[in-house]
N, C-alpha and C positions, 0 to 999 in steps of 0.2 A: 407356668413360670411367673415369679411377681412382680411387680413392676415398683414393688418399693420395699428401701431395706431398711430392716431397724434394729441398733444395738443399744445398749444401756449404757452409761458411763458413770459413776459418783456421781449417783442421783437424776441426771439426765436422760430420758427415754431421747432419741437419735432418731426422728423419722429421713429415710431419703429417697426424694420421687426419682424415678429413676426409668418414667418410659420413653427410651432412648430414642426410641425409631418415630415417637408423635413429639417431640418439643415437651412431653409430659401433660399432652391433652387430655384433657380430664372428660373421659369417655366412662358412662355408669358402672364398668368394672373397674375402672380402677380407682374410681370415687367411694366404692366401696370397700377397695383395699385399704385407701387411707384411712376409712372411717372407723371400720376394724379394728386397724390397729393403733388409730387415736383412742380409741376407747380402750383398747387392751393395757397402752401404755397407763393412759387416765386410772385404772382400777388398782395397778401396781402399787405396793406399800413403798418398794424400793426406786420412783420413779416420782420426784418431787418438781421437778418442769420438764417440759417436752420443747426439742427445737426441731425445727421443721426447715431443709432443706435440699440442694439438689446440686448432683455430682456434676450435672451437663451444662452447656452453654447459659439456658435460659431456665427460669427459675418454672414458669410453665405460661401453656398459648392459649388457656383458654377452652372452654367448653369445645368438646368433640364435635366440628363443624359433620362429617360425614354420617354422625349417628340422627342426626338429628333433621336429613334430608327426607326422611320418610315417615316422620312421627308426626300425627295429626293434635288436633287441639284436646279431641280428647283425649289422644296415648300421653300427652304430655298433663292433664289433667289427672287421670288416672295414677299415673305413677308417681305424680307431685313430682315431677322433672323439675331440676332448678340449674341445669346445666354446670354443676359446682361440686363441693362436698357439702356433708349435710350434717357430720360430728362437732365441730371448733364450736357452734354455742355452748354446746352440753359439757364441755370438757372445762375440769372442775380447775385444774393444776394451771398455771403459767403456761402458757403459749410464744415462744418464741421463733421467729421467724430470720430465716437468712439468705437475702434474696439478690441475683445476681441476673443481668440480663431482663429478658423482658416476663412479665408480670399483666398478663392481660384479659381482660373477661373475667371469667372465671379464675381465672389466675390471681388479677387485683382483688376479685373478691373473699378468696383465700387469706389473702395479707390482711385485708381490713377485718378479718375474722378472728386473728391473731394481737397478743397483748404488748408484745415488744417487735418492732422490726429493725433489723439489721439491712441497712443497702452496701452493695458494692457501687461504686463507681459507675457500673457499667449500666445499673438497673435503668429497666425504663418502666413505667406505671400506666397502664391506661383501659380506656373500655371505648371498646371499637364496633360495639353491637350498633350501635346507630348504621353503619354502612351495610348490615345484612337486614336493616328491616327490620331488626330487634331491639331489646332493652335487657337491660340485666335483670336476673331472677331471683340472686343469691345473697341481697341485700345491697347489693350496688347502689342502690338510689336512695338507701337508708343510714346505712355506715358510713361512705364517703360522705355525704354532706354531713352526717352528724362530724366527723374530722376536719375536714377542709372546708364548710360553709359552703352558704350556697349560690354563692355566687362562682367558684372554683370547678364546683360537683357539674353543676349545669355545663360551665365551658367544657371539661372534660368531658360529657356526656352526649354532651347535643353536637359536638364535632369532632368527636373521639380521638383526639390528640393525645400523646403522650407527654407525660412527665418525667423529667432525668431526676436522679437519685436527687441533688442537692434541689430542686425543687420540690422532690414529697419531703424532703427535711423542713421548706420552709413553710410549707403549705400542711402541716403536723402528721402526714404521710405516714413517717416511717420517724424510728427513734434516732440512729446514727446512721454516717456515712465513711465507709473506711476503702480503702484502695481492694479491687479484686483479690490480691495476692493476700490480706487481712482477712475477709469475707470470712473464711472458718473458723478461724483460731479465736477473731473475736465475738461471733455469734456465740462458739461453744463456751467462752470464757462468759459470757454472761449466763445462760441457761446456769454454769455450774456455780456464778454464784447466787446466784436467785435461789437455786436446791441447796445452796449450803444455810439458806435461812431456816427456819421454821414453817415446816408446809401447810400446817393449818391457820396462822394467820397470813400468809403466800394468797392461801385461797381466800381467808377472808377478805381482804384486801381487795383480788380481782372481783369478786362476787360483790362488793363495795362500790366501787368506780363502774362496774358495769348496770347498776342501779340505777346511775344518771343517765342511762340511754332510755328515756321516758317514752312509752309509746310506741315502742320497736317494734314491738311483735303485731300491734297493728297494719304500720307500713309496711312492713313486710310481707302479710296477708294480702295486703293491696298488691303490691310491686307483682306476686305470684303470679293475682287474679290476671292481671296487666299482659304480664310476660306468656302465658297460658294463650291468651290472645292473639299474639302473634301468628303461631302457626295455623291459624285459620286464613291468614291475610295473602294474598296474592303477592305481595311486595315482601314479605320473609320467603315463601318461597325461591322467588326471583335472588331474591340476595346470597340465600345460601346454596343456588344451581350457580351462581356466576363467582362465588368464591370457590366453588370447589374445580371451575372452569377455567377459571385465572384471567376473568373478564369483566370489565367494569360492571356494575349492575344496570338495568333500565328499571327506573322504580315507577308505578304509574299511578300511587298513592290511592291503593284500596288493597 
């Protein structure tokens, strides 16, 4: 059964995450579903931007806390685990995003992977890997501060607070802020005019502005190496046996 659906519309490929029973935790199957058919949609002649959204409460929670309770530093080494998706660089076409509810981990790092975002009202934006002993893997610490500077990146970061919708608007987060009840109509009104442009300067354009992330692919290399680390550490395990516990953590900093 798949846990995301996707239709076409004039011009628009339609992704929607859709695993009901995890918040849309992005567990390595269905980070591969996405990725699939991010790519599948990406190859499309008749698919000139791709909007990216979700039917349920929260847009998604973040990397699969329970798969990631038994994987050593080198299973996570091995498999380049980045507790995310792994397709949104590659993807040539417009990326739009429509996000509603919470956005977290790997979830935020989804958004910040994407070229336009859309919030509802209700959004809330954050990375909360600090309290299990972790750091983000999936460019967290690369994308966010290239957006929101670093003074922003770090507060969200080092205390994994959340951001309401109209602060990712002001802190360059996300593109607009429209009431929940708006969330679809105007995500999809944007996707379908962006596809009603011309798709190959669409993409030159992205392929343009994303030139200016100078250096990416280095820190990002880092951030992996970093994140890789973690599950060797006494204190990520501690955090993610006491969130799956529903108990504060004791961290003993080794």
């Amino acid at each position: 059964m798949t846990s995301v659906d996707v239709e076409c519309v004039d011009g628009v490929g339609h992704l929607k995450l859709n695993r009901a029973n995890a918040l849309n935790a992005l567990s390595s199957h269905f980070c591969e579903e996405i990725d699939d058919s991010l790519l599948a949609l990406d190859a499309r002649d008749d698919v000139r931007a791709i909007l990216i959204s979700t039917s349920l409460k929260h847009f998604c929670a973040g990397a699969d806390i329970r798969e990631m309770l038994d994987m050593t530093a080198e299973d996570a080494r091995t498999k380049g685990f980045i507790g995310c998706v792994s397709a949104p660089p590659q993807i040539q076409k417009p990326l739009i995003a429509a996000v509603r509810g919470l956005a977290a981990g790997g979830g935020c790092e989804l958004v910040e992977m994407c070229d336009i975002v859309v919030a509802a009202a209700s959004a809330r934006f954050c990375h909360p890997e600090i309290a299990l002993a972790a750091m983000p893997g999936a460019g967290g610490t690369q994308r966010l501060t290239r957006v929101v500077g670093k003074h922003v990146a770090m507060d969200l970061l080092l205390t994994g607070r959340a951001l309401s919708a109209d602060e990712a608007l002001a802190a360059g987060l996300v593109s607009r802020v429209v009431s929940d009840e708006e969330l679809e109509a105007t995500a999809m009104s944007v996707a379908l005019l962006v596809a009603s442009y011309s798709s190959p300067v669409a993409c030159r354009i992205k392929a343009s502005v994303n030139k200016t992330q100078v250096q990416l692919d280095s820190g990002l290399a880092m951030e992996r190496e970093q994140f890789h680390k973690c599950f060797s550490e006494h204190d990520f395990r501690e955090g993610l046996t006491a969130f799956t516990e529903k108990r504060k953590a004791k961290f003993q900093n080794r």
